[in-house]
C-alpha positions in Angstrom: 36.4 -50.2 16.7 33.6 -52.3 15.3 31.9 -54.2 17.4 34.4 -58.1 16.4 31.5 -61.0 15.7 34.1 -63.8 14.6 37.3 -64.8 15.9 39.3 -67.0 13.4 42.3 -68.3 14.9 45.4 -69.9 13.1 46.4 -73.0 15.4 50.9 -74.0 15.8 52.7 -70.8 16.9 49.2 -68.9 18.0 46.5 -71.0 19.5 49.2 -73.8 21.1 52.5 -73.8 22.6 55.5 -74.3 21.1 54.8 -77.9 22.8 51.5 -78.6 21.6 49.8 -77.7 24.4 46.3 -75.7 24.8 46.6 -73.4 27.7 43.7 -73.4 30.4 44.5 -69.6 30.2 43.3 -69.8 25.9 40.7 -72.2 26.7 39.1 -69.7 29.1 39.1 -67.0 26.8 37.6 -68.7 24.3 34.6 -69.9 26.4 34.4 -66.0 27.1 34.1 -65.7 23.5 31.3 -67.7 23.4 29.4 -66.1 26.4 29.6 -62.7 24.7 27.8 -64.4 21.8 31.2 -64.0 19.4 31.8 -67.0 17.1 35.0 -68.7 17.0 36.6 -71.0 14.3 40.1 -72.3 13.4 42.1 -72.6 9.9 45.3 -74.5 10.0 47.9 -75.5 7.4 47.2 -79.2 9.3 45.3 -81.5 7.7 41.6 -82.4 8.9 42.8 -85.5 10.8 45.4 -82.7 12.9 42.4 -80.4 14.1 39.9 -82.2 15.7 41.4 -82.9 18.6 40.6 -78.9 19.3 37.2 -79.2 18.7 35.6 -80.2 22.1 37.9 -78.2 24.3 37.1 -74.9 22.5 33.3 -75.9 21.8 33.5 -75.1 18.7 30.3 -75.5 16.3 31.0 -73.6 13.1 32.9 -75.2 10.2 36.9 -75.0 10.5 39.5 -74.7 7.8 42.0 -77.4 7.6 45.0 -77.2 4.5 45.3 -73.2 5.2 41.4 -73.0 4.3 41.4 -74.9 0.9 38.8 -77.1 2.8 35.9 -76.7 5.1 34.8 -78.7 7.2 32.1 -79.0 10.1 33.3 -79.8 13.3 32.5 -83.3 12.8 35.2 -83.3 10.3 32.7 -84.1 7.3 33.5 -82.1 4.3 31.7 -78.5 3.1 33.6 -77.9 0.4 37.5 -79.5 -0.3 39.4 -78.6 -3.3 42.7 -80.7 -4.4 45.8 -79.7 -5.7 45.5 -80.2 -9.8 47.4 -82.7 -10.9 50.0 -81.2 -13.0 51.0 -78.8 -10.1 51.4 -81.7 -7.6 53.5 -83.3 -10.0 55.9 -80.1 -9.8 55.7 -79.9 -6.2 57.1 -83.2 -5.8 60.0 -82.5 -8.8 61.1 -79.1 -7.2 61.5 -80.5 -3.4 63.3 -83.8 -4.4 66.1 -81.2 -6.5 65.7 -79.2 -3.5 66.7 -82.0 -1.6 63.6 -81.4 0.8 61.5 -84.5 2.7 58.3 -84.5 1.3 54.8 -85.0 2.6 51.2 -85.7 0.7 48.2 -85.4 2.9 44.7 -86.6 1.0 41.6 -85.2 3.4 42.0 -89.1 5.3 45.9 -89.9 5.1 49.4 -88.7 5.2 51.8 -90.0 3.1 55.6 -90.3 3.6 58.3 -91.9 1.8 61.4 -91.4 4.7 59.9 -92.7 8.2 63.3 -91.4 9.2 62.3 -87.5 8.1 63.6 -85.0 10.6 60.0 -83.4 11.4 58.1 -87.1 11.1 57.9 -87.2 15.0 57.0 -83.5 15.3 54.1 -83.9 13.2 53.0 -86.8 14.8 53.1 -85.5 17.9 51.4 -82.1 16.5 48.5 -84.2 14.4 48.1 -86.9 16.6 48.5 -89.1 13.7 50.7 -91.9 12.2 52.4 -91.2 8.4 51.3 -93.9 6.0 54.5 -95.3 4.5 54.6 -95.4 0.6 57.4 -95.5 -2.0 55.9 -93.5 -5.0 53.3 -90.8 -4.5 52.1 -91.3 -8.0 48.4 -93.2 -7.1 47.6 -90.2 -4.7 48.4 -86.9 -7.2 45.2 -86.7 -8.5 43.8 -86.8 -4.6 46.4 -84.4 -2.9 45.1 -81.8 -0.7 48.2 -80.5 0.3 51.6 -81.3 -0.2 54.4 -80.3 1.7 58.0 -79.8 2.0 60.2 -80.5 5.4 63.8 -79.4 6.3 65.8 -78.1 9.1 67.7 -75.4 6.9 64.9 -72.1 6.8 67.2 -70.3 4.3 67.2 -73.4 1.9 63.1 -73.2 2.3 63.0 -69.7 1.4 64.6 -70.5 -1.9 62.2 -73.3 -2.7 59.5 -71.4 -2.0 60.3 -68.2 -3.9 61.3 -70.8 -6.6 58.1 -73.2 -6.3 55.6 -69.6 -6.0 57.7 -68.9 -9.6 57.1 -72.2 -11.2 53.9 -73.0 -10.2 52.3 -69.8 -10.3 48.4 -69.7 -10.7 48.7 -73.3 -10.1 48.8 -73.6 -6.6 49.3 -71.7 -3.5 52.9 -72.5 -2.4 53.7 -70.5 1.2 55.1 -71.2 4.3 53.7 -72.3 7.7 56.1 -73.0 9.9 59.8 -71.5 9.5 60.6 -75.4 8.6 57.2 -76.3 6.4 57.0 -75.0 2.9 52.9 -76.0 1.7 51.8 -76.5 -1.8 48.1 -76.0 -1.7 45.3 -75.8 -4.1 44.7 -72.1 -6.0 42.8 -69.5 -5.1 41.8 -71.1 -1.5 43.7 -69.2 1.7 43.2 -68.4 4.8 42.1 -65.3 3.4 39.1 -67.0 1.3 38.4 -69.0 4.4 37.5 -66.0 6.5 35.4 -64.5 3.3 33.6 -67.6 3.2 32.9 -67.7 7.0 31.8 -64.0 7.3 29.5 -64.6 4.3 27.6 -68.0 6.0 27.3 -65.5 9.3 26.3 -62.9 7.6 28.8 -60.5 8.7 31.1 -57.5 7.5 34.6 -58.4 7.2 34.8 -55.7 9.6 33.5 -57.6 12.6 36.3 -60.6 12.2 39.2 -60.5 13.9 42.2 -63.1 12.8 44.9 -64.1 15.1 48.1 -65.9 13.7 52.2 -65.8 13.7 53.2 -67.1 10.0 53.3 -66.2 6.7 50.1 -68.0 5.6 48.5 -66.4 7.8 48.9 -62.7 6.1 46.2 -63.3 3.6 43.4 -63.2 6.7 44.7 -60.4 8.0 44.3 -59.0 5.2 41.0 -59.6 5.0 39.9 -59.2 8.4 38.5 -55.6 10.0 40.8 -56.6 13.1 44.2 -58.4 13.4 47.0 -59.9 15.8 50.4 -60.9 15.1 51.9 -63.0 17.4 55.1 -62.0 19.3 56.9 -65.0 18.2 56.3 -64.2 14.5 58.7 -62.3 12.2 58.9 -58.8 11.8 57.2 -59.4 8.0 54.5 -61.2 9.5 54.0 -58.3 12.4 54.3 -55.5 9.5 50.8 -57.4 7.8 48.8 -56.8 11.4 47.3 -54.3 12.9 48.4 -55.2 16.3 50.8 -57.4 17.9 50.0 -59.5 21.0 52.6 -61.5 22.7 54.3 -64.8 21.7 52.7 -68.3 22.1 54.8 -69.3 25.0 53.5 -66.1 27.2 49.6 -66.8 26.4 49.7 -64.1 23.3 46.5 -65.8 22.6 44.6 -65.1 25.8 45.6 -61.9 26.2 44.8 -60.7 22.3 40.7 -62.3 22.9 41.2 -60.2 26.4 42.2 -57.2 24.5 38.6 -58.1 22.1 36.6 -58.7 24.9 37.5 -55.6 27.0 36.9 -53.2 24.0 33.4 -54.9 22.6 32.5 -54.5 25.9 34.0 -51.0 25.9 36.0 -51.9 29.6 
């Protein structure tokens, strides 16, 4: 196996528990990480304001990829490089989820937006981001400043529709995928997870070759793609799993921990 420089982890379902939480067991391994001198990053479908609460418990220093790696950011949170959603497309999003019958959500790189304080997943993502919805009754002032907008709903098989639908409609337009069997993102083209661990490899000068990637969903397929080296999760599905090289175990039995363990012992050649 090459020799893995970079770790870029997704976060909900891989880094964190099903409740949020950051496991002493994954914040060790990650500090092991940085002893053996291999870099460590994060991309997210959560917005900047949802990630930097990671930040100082992982020590990490190199720019992070909030909005499924349509933005960059240092660890600071100040922007590298941020991309909206073009207008036209955000516009569509918001059509297609309100015949779909779906909550919607429009995070700028500051705020979240919500019309229904009452949504079903409102207290989830608060709890998840750490952050309060701003309360609005027409998202038309923020389309032209939408980094990602996103659809919310309890029934998985109606968000499968949407999103085969939406991926249809929109097309080149935007990236519409989803990261969480219950959120179904709209985010700007040609920027993915994937792209995110091009650009990352490229500022370390590394071969894709030496990253690993680490994630359970969907939107997480277009780094393993990319990456020399990848885990699925255990909790992910068994189309997730068939876009990885390897499968670790789920989020709830430190699948995280033991995948870095499994890098560690075989850079090390233990």
């Amino acid at each position: 196996m090459t020799r893995i420089a970079l770790v870029v982890s997704d976060v909900d379902g891989t880094l964190l528990t099903r409740d949020k939480l950051l496991t002493d067991r994954a914040r060790a391994t990650v500090a092991r990480l940085h002893q053996a001198g291999i870099g460590f990053t994060i991309t997210s479908s959560r917005p900047t304001i949802g990630m930097h609460f990671l930040i100082a418990p992982l020590q990490i220093t190199l720019p992070i990829g909030p909005f499924n790696g349509s933005s960059i950011v240092d660890p600071t949170m100040k922007p590298i490089e941020q991309h909206v959603l073009p207008a036209a497309a955000t516009r569509r999003s918001l059509e297609m989820l309100s015949d779909f019958g779906i909550d919607i959500w429009l995070f700028t790189n500051e705020h979240w937006f919500a019309r229904n304080g009452d949504g079903e997943y409102v207290p989830r993502e608060k709890h998840a981001i750490k952050a309060d919805p701003t309360m609005i009754d027409d998202f038309t002032p923020y389309v032209e400043k939408a980094c990602k907008v996103v659809g919310s709903t309890s029934d998985p098989e109606l968000l499968i529709r949407c999103e085969q639908v939406m991926q249809h409609e929109l097309g080149a337009q935007a990236t519409a995928v989803r990261s969480q069997t219950y959120y179904l993102d709209i985010t700007p083209p040609g920027h993915d997870k994937g792209t995110f661990v091009q650009a990352m490899a490229k500022r370390l000068g590394i071969p894709l070759d030496a990253v690993a990637t680490i994630g359970d969903m969907q939107n997480d397929v277009a780094m393993f793609k990319t990456s020399g080296l990848s885990f699925a999760m255990g909790n992910a599905t068994d189309d997730v799993k068939q876009h990885a090289k390897r499968t670790t175990a789920s989020n709830e039995e430190d699948g995280f921990a033991l995948a870095m363990e499994t890098i560690l012992n075989e850079n090390t050649g233990a």
